[in-house]
C-alpha positions as CSV (number, residue, x, y, z in Angstrom):
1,X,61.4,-30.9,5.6
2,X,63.3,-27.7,5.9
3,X,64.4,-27.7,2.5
4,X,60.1,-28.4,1.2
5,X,59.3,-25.3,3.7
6,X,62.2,-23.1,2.2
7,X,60.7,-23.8,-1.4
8,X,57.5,-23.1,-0.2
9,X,58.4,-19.5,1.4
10,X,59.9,-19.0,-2.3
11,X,57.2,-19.7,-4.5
12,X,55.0,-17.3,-2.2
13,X,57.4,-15.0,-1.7
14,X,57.6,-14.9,-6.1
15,X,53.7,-15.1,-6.1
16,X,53.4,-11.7,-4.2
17,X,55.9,-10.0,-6.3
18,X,54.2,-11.1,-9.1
19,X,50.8,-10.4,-7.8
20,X,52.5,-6.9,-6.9
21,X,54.1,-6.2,-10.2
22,X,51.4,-7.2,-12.2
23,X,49.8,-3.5,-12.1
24,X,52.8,-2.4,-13.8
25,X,53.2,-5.6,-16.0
26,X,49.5,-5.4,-16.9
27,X,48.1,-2.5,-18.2
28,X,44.5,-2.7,-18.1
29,X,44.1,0.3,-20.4
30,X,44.8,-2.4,-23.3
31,X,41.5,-3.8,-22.7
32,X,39.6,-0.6,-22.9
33,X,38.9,-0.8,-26.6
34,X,37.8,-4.2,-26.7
35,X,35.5,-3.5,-23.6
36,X,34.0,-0.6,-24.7
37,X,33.7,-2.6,-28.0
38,X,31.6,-5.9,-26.7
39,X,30.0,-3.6,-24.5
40,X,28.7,-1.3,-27.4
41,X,27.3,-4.4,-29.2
42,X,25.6,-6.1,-26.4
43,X,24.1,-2.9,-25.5
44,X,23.3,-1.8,-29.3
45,X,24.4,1.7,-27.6
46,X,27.5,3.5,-27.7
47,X,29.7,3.3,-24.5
48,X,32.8,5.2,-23.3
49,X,34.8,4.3,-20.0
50,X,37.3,6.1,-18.3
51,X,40.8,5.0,-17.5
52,X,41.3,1.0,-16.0
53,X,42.6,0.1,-13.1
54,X,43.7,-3.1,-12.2
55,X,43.2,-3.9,-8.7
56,X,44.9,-7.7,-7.8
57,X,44.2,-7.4,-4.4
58,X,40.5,-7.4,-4.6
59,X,40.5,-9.3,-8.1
60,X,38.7,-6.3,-10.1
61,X,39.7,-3.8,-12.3
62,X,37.9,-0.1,-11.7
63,X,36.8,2.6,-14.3
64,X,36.8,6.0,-13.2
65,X,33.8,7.1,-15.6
66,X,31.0,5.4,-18.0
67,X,28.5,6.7,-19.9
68,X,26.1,4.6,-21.8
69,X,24.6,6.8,-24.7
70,X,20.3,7.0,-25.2
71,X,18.1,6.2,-27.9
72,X,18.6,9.4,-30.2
73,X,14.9,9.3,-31.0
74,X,14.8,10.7,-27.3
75,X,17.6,12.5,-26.3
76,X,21.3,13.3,-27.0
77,X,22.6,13.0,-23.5
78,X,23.6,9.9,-21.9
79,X,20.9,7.6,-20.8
80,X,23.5,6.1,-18.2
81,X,26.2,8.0,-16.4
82,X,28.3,6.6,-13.5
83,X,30.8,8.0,-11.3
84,X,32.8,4.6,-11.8
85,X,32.3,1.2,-12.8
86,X,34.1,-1.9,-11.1
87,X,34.7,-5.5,-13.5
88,X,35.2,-8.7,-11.0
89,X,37.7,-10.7,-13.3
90,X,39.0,-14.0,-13.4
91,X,43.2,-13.2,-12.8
92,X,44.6,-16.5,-14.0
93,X,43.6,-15.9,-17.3
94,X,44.2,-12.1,-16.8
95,X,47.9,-12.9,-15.7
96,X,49.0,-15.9,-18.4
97,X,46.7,-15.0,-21.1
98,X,46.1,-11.2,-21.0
99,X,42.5,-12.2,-21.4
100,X,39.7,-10.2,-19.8
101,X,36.7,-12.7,-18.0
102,X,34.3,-10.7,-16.4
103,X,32.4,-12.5,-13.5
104,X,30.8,-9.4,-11.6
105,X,29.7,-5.8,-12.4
106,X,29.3,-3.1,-10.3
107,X,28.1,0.3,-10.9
108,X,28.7,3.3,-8.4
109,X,26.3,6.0,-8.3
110,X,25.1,5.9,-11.6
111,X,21.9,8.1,-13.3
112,X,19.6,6.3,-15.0
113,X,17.4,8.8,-16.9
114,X,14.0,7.0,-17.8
115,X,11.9,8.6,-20.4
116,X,8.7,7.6,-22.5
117,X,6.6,8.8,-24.9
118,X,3.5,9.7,-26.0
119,X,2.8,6.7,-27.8
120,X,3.8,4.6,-24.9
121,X,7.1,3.6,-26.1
122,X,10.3,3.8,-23.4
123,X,13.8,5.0,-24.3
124,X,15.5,1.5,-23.0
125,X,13.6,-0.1,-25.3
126,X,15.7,-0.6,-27.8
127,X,19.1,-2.1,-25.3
128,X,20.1,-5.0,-26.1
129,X,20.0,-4.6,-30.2
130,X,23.4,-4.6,-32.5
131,X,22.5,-0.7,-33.5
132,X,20.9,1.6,-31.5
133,X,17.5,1.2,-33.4
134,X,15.3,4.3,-34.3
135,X,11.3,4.5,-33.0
136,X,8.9,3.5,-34.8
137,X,5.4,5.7,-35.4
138,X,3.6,3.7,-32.6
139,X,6.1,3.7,-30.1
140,X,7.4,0.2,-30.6
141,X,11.4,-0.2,-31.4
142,X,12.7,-1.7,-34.7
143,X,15.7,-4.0,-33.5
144,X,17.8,-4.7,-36.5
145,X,20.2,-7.2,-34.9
146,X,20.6,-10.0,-32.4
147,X,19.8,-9.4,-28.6
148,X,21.5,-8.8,-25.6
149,X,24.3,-11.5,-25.6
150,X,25.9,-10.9,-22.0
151,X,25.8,-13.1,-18.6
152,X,27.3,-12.5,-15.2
153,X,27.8,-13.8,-11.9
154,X,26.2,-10.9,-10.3
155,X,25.8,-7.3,-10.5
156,X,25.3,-4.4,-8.2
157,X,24.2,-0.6,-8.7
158,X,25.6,1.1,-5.6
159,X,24.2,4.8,-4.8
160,X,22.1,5.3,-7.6
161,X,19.7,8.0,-9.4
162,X,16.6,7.2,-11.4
163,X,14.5,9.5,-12.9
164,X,11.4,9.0,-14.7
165,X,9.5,11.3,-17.0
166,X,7.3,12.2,-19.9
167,X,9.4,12.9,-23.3
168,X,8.6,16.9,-24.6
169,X,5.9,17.0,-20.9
170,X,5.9,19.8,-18.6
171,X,4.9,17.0,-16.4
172,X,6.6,16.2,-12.8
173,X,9.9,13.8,-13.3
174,X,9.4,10.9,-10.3
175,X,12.8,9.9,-8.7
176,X,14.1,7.2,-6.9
177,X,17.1,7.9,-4.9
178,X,20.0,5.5,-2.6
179,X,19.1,3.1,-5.6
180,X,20.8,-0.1,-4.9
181,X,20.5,-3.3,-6.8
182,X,21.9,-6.6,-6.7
183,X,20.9,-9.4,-9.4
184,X,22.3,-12.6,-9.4
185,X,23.6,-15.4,-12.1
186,X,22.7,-13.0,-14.8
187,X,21.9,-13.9,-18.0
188,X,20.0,-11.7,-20.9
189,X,18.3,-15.5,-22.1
190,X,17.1,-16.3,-18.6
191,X,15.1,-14.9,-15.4
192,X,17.7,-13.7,-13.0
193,X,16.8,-13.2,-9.2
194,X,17.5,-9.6,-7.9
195,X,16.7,-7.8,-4.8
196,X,16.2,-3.3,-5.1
197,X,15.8,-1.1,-2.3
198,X,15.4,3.0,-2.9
199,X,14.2,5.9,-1.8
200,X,11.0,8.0,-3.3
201,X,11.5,11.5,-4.2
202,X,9.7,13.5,-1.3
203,X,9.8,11.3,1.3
204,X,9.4,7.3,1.8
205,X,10.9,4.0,1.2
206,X,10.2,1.1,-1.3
207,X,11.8,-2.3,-1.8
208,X,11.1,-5.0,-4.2
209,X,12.4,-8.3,-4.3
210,X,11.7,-11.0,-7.4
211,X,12.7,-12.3,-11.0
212,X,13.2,-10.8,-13.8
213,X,13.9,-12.0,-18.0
214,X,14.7,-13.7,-20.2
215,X,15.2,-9.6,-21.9
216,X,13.0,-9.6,-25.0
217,X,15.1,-9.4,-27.5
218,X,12.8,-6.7,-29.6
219,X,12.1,-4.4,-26.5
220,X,13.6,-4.6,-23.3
221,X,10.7,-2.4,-21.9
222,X,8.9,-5.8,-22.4
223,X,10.7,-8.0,-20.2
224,X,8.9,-10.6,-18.0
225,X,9.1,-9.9,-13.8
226,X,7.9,-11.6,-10.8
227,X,8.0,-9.3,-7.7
228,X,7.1,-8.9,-4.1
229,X,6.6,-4.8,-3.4
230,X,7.1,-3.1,-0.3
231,X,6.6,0.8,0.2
232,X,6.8,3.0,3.2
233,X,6.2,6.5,4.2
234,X,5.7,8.1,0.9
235,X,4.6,11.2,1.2
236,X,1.8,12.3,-1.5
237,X,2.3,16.0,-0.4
238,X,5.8,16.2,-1.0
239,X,6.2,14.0,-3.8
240,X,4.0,16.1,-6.0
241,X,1.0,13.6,-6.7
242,X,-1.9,14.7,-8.6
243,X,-0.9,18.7,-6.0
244,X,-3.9,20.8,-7.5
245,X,-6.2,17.9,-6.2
246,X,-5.3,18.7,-2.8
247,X,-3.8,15.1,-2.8
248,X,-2.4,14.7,0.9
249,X,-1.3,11.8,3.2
250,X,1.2,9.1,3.9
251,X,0.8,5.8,2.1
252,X,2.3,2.1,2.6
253,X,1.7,-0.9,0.3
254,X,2.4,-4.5,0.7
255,X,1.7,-6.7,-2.0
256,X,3.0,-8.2,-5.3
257,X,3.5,-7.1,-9.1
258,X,3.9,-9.4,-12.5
259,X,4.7,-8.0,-15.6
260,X,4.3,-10.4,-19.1
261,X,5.9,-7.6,-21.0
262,X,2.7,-5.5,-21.7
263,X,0.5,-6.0,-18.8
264,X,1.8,-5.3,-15.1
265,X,-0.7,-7.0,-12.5
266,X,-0.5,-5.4,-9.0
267,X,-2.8,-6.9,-6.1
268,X,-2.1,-6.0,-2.1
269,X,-3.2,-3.9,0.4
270,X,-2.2,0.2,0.6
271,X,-2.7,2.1,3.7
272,X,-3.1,5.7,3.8
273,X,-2.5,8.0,7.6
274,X,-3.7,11.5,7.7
275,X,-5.5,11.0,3.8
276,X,-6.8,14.3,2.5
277,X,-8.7,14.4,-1.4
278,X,-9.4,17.9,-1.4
279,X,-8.0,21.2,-1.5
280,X,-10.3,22.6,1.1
281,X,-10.6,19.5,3.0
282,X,-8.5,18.3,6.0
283,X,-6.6,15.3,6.8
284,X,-8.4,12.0,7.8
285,X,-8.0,11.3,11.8
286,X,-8.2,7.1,11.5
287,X,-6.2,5.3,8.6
288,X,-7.5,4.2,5.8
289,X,-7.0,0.6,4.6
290,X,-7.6,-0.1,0.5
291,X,-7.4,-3.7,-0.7
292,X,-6.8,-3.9,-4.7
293,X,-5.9,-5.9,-7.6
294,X,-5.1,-3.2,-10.7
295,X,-4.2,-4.8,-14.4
296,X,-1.7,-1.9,-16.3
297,X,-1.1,-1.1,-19.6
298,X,2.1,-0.3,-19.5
299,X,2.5,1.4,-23.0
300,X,-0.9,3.1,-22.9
301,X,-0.6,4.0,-19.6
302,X,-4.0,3.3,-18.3
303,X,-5.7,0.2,-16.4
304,X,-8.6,-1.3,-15.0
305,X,-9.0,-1.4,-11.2
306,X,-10.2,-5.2,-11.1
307,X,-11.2,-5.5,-7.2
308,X,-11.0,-2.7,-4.5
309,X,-12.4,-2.8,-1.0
310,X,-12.1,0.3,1.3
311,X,-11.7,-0.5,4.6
312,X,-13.0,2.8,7.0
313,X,-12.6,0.9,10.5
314,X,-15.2,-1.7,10.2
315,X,-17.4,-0.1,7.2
316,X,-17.0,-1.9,3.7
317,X,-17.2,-0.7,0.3
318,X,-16.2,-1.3,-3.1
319,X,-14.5,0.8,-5.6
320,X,-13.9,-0.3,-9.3
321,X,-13.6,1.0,-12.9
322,X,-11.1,2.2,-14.9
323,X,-7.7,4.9,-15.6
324,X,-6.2,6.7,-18.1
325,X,-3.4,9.0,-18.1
326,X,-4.2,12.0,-20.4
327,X,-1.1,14.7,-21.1
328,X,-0.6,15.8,-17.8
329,X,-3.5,14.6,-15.8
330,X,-5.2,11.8,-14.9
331,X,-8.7,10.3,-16.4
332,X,-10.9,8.1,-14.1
333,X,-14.2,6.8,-14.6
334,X,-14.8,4.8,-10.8
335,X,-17.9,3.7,-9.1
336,X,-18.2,2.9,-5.4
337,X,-20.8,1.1,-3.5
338,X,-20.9,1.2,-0.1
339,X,-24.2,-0.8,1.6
340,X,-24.7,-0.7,4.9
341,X,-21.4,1.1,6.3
342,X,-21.1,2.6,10.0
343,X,-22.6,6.7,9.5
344,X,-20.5,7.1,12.4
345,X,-17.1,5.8,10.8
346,X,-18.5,7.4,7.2
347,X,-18.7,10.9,8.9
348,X,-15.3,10.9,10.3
349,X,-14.2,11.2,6.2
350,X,-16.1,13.5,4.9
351,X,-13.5,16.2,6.1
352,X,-11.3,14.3,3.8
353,X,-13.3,15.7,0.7
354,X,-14.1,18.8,2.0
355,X,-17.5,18.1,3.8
356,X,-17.9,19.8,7.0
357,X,-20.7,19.2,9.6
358,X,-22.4,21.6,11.9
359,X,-19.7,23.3,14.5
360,X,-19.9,21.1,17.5
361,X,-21.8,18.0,16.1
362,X,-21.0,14.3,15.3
363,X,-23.0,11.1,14.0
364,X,-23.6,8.2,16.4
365,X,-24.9,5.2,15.6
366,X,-26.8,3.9,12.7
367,X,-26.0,2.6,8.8
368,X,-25.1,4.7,5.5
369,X,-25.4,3.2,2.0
370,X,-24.0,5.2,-1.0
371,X,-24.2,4.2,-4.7
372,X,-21.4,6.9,-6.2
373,X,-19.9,7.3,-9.9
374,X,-16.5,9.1,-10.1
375,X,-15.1,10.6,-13.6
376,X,-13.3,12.9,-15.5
377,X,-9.6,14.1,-14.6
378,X,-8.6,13.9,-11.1
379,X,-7.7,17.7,-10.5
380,X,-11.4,18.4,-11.6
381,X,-13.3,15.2,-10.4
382,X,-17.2,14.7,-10.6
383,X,-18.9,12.8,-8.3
384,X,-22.7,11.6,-9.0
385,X,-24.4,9.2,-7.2
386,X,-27.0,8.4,-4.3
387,X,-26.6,8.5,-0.3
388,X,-28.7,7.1,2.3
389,X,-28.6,7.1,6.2
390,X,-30.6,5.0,8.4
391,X,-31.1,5.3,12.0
392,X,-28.7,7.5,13.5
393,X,-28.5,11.0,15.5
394,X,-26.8,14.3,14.9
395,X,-25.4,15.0,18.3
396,X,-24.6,18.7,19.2
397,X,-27.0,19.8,16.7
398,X,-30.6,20.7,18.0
399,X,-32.7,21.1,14.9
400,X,-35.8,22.2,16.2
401,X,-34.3,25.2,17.8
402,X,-32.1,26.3,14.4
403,X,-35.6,26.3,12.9
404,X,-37.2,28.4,15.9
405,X,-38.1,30.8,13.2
406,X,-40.4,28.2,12.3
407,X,-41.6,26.8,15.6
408,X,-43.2,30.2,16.3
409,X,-45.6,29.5,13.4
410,X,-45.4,25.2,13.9
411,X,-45.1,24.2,17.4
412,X,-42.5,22.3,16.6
413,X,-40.6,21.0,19.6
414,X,-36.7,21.5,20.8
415,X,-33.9,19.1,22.0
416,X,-30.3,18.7,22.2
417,X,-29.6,16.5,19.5
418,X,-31.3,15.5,16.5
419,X,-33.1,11.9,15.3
420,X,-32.7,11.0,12.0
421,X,-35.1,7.9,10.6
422,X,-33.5,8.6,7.7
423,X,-32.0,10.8,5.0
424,X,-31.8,10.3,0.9
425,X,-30.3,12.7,-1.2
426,X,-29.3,12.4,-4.7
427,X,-25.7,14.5,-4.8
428,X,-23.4,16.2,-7.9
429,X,-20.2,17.5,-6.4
430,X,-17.7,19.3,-8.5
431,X,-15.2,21.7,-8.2
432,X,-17.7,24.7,-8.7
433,X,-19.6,23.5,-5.9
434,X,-21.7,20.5,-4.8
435,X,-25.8,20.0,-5.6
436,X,-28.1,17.6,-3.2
437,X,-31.5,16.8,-4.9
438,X,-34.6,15.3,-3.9
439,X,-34.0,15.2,-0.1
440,X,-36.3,13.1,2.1
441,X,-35.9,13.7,5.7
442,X,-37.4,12.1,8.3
443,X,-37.1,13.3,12.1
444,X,-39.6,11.5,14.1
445,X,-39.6,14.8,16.6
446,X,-40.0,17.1,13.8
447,X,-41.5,15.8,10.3
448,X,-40.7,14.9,6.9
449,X,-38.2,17.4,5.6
450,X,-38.0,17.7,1.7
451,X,-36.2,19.5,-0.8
452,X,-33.1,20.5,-2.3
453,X,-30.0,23.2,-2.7
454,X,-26.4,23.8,-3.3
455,X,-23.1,23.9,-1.5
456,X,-20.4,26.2,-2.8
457,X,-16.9,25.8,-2.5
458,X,-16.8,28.6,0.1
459,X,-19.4,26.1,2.3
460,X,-21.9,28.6,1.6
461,X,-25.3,27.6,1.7
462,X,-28.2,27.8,-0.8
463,X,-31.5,25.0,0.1
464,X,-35.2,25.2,-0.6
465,X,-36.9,23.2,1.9
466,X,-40.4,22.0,3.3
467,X,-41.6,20.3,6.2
468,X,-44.9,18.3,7.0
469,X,-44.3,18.5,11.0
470,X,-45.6,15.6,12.9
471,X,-47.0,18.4,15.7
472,X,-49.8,20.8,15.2
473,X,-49.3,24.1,17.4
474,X,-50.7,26.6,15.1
475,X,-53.4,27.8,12.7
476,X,-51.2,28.0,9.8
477,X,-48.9,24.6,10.6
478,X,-52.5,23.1,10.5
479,X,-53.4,25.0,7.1
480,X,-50.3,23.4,5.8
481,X,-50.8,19.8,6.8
482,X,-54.8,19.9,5.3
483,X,-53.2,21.4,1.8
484,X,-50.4,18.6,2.0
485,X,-47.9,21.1,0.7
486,X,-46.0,21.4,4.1
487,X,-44.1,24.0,5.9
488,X,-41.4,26.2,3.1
489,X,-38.2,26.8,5.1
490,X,-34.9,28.5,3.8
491,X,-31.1,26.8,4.9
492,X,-28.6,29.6,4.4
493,X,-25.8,30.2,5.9
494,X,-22.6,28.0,5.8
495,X,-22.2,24.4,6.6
496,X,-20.2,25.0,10.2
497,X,-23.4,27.6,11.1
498,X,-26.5,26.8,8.9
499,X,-29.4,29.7,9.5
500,X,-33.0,28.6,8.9
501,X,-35.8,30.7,8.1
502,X,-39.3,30.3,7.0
503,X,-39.9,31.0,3.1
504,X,-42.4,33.5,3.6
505,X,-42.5,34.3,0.0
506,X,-43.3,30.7,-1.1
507,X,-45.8,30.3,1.7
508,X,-48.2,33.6,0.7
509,X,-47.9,32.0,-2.8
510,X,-49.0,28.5,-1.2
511,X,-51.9,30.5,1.1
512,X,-53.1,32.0,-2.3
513,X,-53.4,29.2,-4.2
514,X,-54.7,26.7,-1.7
515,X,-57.5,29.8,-1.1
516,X,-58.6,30.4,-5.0
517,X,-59.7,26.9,-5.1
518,X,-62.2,28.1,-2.7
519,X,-64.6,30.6,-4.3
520,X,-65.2,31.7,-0.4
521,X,-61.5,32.8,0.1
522,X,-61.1,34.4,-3.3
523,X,-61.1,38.0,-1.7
524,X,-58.7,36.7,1.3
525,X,-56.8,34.9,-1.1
526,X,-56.0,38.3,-3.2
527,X,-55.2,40.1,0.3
528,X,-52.9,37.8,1.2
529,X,-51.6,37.3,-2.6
530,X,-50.5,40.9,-2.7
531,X,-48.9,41.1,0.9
532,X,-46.7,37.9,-0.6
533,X,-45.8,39.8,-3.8
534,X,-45.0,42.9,-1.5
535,X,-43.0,40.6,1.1
């Protein structure tokens, strides 16, 4: 028995010296060549690693440098750079054979530089090919060799850098940062689990967890994915998105992605705190909930928003159409129907595009329905469309007394707030200002209210009115009920502090005419037809 346990504490004691001597028995530089060799092919790039390292006690052996070259018809700098790169290797074979089996890759803080064209085409699509192949006119790669021939237990990106841009665009480069990946049983001729977490340039988190492959063998841009998305806290502001919008606000999603090599179908729900969609606007108080299904083309870079629901508290409405990246910006053509939503929910976002109600008043109560179309780029969007209240009151805002230049000649009546029976507008908004047409307003304490004007970017106000007042008081409120042609009023002012004034101009022009039908008032009707052209 002591004699079994003395051969025992031999063969160990000869196992760690070998195990330490094999460093300086194995030079791992001699494998170099041949790695950066089968690595070259299986990649159809050229690589370059640093010195190897062979490390027995963790089983690996360690480059200090790699670089993975691009696709020259992009750039001439490396597409991949990492400060190291770690092989797990089988050691039996390593020890008694000197040969090298890889069964795990790890790459520490590498930079992946991601960059696409104009046609669509990416500059990783061509990895995987015997030659690094050259770009065809329409953005598709030309892969003159076999694929990717190359499978691994698992393999980890520690620490790392991507970057994603436009090739020859002054455009914004996106970044991901803290990249870490892990896929395992990786194989280029089969979908291999893998698990990513990062961080987004300017702020906020995203994690995504799936399948991805078989690699297509022609373009690896194309390759097949399954995932579950999460994102957190990503700032628009900071990241940059669409800035000369006025783009603001944090946004989550929760959802999941597919890619078949040319389409990428996203459906979930995003959530956006503190949303702002204007320059001059300000940041929403409530969150705002979106519910979407979006089908991308990934090489022409635009899509069709398939199903979206906007959640503003309780009020619904729908949002669909289509997107199209142009150059720099951003092409949409969107409509949005909203049928009976809350006015009361509705009006707390209409600071989000800018729209400002009278200093001191709010909405309560009652139903809104809006029929809008949104195109052209973002940074210079168009809104046309229809919008409809029903119902509701303007509190803090006493009409009747902002038109008391009026209720000296009309009778009209004063209280605190104001009843609305309802309001419909037709409505252009753009960035040189915003149009409201064919207005029909009915306040059951005042009248019907007609008309139309113009909102400037400044808030500055430009509207023609007219109102046929439910109350008589006066001579000439009377005159203007029997003609039918109502009451002319002025809205100036801005849309914090409107100012209304009687027209007096158009109402000596309505006097006149409604008197030179009347061969009796001919004579007044010039009287008064010269007082209006001297007014």
């Amino acid at each position: 028995m002591k004699r079994a346990a003395r051969w025992i504490g031999i063969v160990i004691v000869v196992l760690l010296l070998a195990i330490v001597a094999l460093p300086f028995v194995v030079d791992a530089n001699q494998f170099r060549p041949m790695l950066e060799s089968e690595l070259s092919k299986a990649l159809g790039r050229e690589v370059k690693i640093g010195d190897l390292k062979l490390d027995v006690w963790s089983g690996g052996v360690t480059a200090g440098d790699l670089s993975v070259a691009d696709d020259p018809a992009y750039s001439g700098t490396p597409f991949l750079h990492a400060q190291s790169l770690t092989l797990g290797v089988d050691l039996w074979p390593l020890i008694f054979s000197h040969q090298l089996h890889v069964t795990q890759l790890t790459l520490v803080q590498p930079q992946m530089d991601l960059l696409q064209s104009a046609a669509g085409g990416w500059n990783f699509s061509s990895l995987g090919g015997r030659s690094a192949p050259k770009a065809h006119p329409s953005g598709t790669a030309a892969n003159s060799g076999a694929g990717l021939n190359l499978s691994v237990k698992r393999v980890k990106i520690a620490s790392g850098r991507l970057t994603f841009a436009q090739q020859n665009s002054k455009a914004k480069v996106r970044e991901l940062e803290d990249v870490n990946v892990e896929l395992t049983d990786f194989s280029a001729n089969s979908a291999s689990p893998f698990r990513l977490s990062a961080k987004l340039g300017g702020g906020g988190n995203i994690q995504l967890n799936g399948t991805a492959g078989p690699i297509d063998a022609a373009d690896a841009a194309q390759t097949p994915a399954k995932v579950k998305l999460s994102l957190s806290g990503f700032d628009l502001a900071a990241a940059g998105v669409e800035n000369s919008t006025g783009l603001a606000g944090l946004v989550s999603i929760d959802g999941s992605a597919a890619a078949d090599g040319k389409t990428l179908f996203v459906n979930g729900r995003l959530k956006a705190d503190r949303l702002k969609l204007a320059r001059n606007g300000s940041p929403a108080q409530e969150p705002v909930a979106f519910d979407f299904a979006v089908e991308h083309d990934m090489r022409k870079r635009a899509g069709v928003l398939r199903r979206g629901e906007i959640h503003i508290g309780s009020a619904p409405a729908s949002l669909t159409g289509t997107y199209v990246a142009q150059g720099e910006s951003t092409a949409v053509n969107m409509n949005l129907a909203g049928p009976e939503m809350s006015v009361p929910q509705l009006a707390a976002m209409l600071p989000v595009f800018g729209v400002v109600l009278p200093a001191g008043s709010s909405f309560q109560g009652g139903t809104a329905n809006a029929k809008l179309s949104f195109g052209g780029p973002v940074e210079a969007l168009v809104i046309d469309g229809s919008l409809g209240l029903r119902n509701t009151r303007l509190t803090g805002f006493d009409l009747g007394s902002k038109m008391s230049g009026i209720e000296k000649l009309a009778g009209i009546k004063t209280g605190p707030d104001t009843e609305i029976q309802t309001f419909e507008a037709t409505l252009h908004m753009a960035p040189d200002g915003s149009t409201f047409q064919d207005i029909k307003f009915v306040a059951p304490a005042l009248g019907d209210l007609s008309g139309g004007g113009s909102v400037s970017p400044s808030q500055a106000l430009d509207f023609k009115m007219r109102a046929t007042l439910h109350t008589g008081g006066s001579a000439l409120a009377m005159i203007g009920a029997k003609s039918g042609t109502g009451v002319p009023f002025i809205i100036e002012g801005t849309a914090s502090s409107p100012i209304f004034r009687p027209d007096v101009r158009v109402f000596a022009a309505d006097r006149v005419q409604s008197l030179e039908k009347n061969p009796l008032g001919k004579a007044a009707g010039g009287v008064l037809g010269k007082l209006g052209r001297k007014k």
